[in-house]
C-alpha positions as CSV (number, residue, x, y, z in Angstrom):
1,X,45.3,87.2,30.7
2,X,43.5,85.1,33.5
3,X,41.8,87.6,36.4
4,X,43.4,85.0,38.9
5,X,46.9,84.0,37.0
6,X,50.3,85.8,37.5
7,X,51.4,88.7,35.8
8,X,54.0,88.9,33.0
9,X,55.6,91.0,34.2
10,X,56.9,92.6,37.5
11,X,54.9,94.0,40.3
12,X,56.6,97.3,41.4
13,X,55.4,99.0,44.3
14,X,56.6,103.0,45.0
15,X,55.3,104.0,48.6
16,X,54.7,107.7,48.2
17,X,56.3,109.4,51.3
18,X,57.5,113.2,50.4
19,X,54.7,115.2,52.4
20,X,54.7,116.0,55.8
21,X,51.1,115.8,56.9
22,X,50.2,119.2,58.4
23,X,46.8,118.9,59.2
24,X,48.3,116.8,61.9
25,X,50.1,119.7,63.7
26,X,52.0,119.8,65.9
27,X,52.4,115.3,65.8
28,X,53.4,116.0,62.6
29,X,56.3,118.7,61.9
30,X,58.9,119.1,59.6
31,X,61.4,117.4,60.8
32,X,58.6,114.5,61.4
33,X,56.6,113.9,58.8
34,X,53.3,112.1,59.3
35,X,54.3,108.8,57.7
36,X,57.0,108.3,60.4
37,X,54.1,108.6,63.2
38,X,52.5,105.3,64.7
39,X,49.0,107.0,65.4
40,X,47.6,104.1,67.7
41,X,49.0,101.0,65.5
42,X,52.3,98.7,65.8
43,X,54.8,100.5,64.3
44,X,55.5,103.4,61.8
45,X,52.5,104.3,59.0
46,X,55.5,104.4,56.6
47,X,56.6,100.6,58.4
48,X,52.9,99.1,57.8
49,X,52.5,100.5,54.4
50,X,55.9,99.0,53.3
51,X,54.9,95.5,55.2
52,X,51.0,96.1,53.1
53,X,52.8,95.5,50.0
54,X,55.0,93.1,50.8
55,X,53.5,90.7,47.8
56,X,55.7,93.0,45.2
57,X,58.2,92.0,43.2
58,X,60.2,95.1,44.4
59,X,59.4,97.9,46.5
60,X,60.7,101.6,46.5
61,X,59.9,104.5,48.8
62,X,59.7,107.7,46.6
63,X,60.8,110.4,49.3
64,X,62.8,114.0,50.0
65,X,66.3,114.5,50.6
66,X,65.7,115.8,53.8
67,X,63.9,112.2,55.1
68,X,66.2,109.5,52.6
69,X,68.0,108.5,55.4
70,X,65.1,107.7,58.0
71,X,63.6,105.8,55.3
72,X,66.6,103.9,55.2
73,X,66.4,103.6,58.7
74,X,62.4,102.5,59.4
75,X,62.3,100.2,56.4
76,X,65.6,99.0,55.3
77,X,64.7,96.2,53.0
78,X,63.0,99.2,50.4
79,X,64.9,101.1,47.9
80,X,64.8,104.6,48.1
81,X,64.3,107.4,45.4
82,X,64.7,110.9,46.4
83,X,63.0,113.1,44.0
84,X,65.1,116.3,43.2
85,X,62.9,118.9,45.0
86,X,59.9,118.6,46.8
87,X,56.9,118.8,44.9
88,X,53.6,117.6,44.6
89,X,52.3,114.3,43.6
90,X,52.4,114.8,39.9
91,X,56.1,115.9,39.8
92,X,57.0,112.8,42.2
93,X,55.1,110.0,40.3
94,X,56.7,110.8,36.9
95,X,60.0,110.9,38.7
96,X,59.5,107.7,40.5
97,X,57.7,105.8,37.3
98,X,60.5,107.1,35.5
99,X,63.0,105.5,37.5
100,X,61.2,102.3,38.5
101,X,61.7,101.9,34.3
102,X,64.8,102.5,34.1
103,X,65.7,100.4,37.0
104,X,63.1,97.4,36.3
105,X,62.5,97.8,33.0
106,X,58.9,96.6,31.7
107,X,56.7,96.4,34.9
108,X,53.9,97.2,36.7
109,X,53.6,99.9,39.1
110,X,51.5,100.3,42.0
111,X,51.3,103.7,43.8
112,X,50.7,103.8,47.5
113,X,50.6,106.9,50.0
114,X,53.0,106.0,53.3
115,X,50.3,107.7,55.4
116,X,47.1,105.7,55.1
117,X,45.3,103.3,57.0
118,X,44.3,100.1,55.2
119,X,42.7,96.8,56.6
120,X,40.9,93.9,54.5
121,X,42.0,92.1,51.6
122,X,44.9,95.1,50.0
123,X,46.5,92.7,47.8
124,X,43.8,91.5,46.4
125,X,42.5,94.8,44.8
126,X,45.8,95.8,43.9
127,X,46.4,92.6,41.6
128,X,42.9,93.3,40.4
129,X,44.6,96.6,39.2
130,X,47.5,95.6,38.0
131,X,46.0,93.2,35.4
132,X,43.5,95.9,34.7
133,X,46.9,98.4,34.0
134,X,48.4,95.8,31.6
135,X,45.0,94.8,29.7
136,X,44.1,98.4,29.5
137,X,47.7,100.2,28.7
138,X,45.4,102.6,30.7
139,X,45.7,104.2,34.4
140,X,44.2,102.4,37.3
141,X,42.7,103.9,40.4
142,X,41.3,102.5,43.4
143,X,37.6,103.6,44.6
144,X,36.6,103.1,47.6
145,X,33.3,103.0,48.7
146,X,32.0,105.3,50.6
147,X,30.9,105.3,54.6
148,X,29.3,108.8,55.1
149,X,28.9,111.7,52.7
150,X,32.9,113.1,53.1
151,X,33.6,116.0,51.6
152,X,37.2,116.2,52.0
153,X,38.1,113.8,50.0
154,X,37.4,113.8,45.5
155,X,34.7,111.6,44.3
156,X,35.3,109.2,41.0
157,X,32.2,108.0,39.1
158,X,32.1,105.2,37.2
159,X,31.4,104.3,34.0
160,X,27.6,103.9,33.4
161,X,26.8,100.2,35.0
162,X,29.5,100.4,37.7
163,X,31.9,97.3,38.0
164,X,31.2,93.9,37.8
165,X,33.1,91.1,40.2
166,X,36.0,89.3,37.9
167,X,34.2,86.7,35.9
168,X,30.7,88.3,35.8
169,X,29.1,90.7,33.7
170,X,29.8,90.1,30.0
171,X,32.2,87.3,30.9
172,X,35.5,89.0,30.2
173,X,35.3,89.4,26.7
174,X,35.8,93.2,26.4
175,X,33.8,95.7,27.1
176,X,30.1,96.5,27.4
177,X,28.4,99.2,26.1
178,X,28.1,100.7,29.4
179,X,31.9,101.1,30.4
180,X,31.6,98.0,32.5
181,X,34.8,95.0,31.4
182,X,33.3,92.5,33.9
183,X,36.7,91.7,35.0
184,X,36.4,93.7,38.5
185,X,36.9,97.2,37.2
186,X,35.2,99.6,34.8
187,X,36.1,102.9,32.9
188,X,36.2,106.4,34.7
189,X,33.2,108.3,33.9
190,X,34.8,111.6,35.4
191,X,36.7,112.8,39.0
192,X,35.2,114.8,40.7
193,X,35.9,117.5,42.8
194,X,35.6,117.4,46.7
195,X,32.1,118.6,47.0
196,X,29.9,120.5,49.3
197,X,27.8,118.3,52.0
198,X,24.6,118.4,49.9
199,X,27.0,117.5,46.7
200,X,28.9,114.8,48.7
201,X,25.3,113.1,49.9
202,X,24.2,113.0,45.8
203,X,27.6,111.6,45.2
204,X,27.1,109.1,47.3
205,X,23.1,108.0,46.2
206,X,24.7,107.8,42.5
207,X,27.3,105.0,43.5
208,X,30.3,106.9,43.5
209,X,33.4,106.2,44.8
210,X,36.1,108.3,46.9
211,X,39.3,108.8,45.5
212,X,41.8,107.3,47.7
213,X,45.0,108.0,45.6
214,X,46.1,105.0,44.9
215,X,47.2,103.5,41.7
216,X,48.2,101.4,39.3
217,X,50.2,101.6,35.7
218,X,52.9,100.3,33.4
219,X,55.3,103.4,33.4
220,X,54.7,103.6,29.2
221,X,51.2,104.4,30.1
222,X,51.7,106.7,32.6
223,X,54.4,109.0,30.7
224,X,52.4,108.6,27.9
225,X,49.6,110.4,29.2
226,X,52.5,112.8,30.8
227,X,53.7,114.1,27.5
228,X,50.1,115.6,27.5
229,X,49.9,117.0,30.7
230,X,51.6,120.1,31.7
231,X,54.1,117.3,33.4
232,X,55.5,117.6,29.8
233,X,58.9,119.3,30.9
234,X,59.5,117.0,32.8
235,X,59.4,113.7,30.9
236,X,61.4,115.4,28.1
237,X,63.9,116.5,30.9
238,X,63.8,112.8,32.5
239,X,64.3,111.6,28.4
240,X,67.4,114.0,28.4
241,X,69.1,112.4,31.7
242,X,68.5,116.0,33.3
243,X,65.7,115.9,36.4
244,X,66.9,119.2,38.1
245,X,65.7,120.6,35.2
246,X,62.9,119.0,34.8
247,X,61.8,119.8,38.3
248,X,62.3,123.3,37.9
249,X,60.4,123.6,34.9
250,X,57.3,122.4,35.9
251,X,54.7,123.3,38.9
252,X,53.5,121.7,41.9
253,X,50.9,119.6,40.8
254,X,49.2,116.7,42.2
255,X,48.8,113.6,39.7
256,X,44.8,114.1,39.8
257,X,44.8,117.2,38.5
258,X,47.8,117.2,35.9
259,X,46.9,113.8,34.6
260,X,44.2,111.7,35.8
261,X,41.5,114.1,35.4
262,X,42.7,114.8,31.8
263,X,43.3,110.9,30.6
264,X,40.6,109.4,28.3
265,X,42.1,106.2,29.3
266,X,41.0,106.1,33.3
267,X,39.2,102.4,35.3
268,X,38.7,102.5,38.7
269,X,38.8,98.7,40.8
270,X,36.5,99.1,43.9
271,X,38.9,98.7,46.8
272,X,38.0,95.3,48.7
273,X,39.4,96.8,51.9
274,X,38.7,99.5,54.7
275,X,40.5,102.6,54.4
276,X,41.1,105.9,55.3
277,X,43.8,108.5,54.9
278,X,43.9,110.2,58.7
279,X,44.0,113.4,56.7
280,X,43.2,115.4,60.1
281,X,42.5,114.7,63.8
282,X,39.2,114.5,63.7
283,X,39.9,110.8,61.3
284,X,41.7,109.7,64.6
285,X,38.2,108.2,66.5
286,X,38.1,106.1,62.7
287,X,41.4,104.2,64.0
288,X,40.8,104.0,67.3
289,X,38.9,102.9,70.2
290,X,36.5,105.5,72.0
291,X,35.3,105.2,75.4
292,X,31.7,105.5,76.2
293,X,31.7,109.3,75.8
294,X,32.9,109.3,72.0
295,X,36.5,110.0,73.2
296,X,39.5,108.7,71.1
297,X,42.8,109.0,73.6
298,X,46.2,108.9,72.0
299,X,49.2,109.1,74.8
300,X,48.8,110.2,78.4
301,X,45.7,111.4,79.5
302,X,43.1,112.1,81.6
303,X,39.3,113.5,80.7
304,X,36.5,114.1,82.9
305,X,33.6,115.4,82.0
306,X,34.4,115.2,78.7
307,X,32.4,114.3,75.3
308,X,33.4,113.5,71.3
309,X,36.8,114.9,71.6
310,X,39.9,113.4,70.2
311,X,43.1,113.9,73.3
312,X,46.2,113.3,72.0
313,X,49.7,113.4,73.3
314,X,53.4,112.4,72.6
315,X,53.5,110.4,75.9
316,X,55.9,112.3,77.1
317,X,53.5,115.4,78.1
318,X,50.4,114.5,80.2
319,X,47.0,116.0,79.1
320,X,43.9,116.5,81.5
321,X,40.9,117.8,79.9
322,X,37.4,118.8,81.5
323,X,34.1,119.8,80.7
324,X,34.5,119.9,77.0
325,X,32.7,118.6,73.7
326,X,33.6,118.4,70.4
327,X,37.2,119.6,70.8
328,X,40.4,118.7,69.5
329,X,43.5,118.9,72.3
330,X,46.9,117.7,71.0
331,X,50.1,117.9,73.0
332,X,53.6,117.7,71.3
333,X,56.8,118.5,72.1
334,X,56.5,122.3,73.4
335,X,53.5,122.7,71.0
336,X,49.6,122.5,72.0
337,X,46.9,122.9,69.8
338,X,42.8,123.0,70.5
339,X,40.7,123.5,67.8
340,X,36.6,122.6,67.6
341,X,36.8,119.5,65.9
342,X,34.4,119.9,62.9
343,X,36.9,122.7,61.9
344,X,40.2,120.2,62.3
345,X,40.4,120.9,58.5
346,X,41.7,124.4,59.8
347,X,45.0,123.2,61.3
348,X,46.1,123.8,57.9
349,X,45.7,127.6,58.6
350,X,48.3,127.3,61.7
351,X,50.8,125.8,59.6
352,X,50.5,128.1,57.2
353,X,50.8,131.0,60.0
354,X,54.0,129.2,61.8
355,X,55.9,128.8,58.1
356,X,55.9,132.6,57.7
357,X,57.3,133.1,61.1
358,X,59.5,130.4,60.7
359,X,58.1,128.2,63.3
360,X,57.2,124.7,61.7
């Protein structure tokens, strides 16, 4: 298959958008999950992501009951799939390949979260992977490459030799000794966990990429590598016409964990675009302007006196902060929070006080 001709077969794209994004309490809720937030662009996260892949074929929004009708609603020209309980993003992806399949037949799929942030050339990378998913009959991911020594997010290291751009390296012709197919991605060495700082700065040194969750498969491959996973209720359940069972038979798993990181048959593409996942608020000065004090401002407000803080409001509620550093202040609704914002990772810890008094 040429690196630059068309596929042969269809490019399916299945925007992930069942989780709610609590580590961006109290924007995000419940009843409004992340992906339905703007966050300082034009339009929904869920709306640009849908637009982002607009060169598919087809394109489905994988979802939860509870939000199939907003989906509807914010990006009408996608399908929808409601998967039969929520779960995580192992449960979800063999649902959604599942019925991509059975709706498409032989295809392509490409896996994209609702909720990242993505400029630069995205559809270039993603036919990159796709091509790689049908010459391999493997599972694709997308590594991006890295900015500073993260460690919230996992780490993937290549094959020995790293990737070569399309064309290069040993011309095509199948693989070199070192992993590397010289047709713009390589084999996946290992995943790695998210690591400690001193880990994350090795990481980094070595050539490693971050795992952005993104991905890319023909849905043989990716139930294939199912039926070996503990996602193996499941696909016999989905085999049997029965996903209520299925779902109920199998644990919250995310897709790294139950298969990716258990495959022998993992590449990675290096993502030839900016990225990032606004995974908390401290991510929101990534996305947006700052003054000259290091201060990202979402909404109404007002700082003086104040340094490297991200403010955020819902526009409706008018915050003033002064003589602060290094903080966190979000206004929402009837809900404030402040945290220190190298410990915004610890909203997670609110939500999970508010669920047990019934408050999220």
């Amino acid at each position: 298959m040429s690196p630059d001709g068309p596929l042969d077969r269809p490019l399916v794209a299945v925007v992930m958008a069942g989780g709610t994004g609590t580590r961006l309490y109290p924007a995000s809720r419940a009843d409004r999950p992340k992906q339905f937030l703007s966050l300082g662009g034009e339009g929904s996260l869920l709306a640009r992501t849908v637009e982002r892949v607009g060169f598919a074929d087809e394109v489905y929004v994988s979802t939860a009951v509870e939000h199939a009708e907003r989906v509807r609603e914010a990006v009408p020209r996608a399908g929808v799939l409601v998967e039969p309980e929520a779960s995580d993003t192992g449960p979800a992806l063999v649902y959604a390949t599942h019925r991509v399949r059975e709706q498409v037949g032989d295809c392509v799929v490409l896996c994209v979260p609702s909720d990242h942030v993505v400029s630069g050339a995205f559809e270039t990378t993603a036919r990159t992977a796709a091509r790689a998913a049908v010459e391999t009959e493997g599972l694709v991911t997308f590594g991006v490459e890295p900015t500073r020594h993260a460690t919230g997010y996992g780490y993937i290291e290549p094959a020995a030799g790293g990737v070569d751009a399309p064309g290069g390296g040993n011309g095509g012709d199948g693989y070199a000794e070192d992993g590397n197919t010289g047709d713009g991605y390589a084999e996946v060495a290992q995943f790695r966990e998210k690591p400690d700082a001193e880990t994350a700065r090795e990481f980094v040194g070595r050539g490693f990429y971050w795992n952005a969750g993104l991905f890319a498969w023909t849905p043989d491959a990716l139930l294939r590598e199912a039926r070996e996973s503990p996602l193996a209720p499941l696909v016999a359940a989905l085999a049997a016409g029965d996903p209520e069972r299925g779902f109920a038979e199998v644990e919250p798993v995310s897709i790294d964990y139950a298969v990716m990181e258990r495959t022998d048959d993992a590449y990675v593409v290096p993502a030839d675009f900016e990225w990032d996942d606004l995974g908390s608020w401290d991510a929101i000065e990534r996305v947006v302007e700052t003054d000259d004090a290091e201060n990202a401002v979402l909404g109404d407000a007002v700082t003086v006196d104040v340094a490297d803080s991200v403010v955020a409001s819902d526009g409706d509620t008018h915050v003033s902060a002064v003589g602060v550093e290094g903080l966190v202040v979000a206004a929402y609704d009837d809900r404030v929070l402040v945290v220190p914002k190298d410990e915004a990772q610890r909203v997670r810890e609110v939500v999970a006080a508010l669920r047990e008094q019934g408050l999220f």
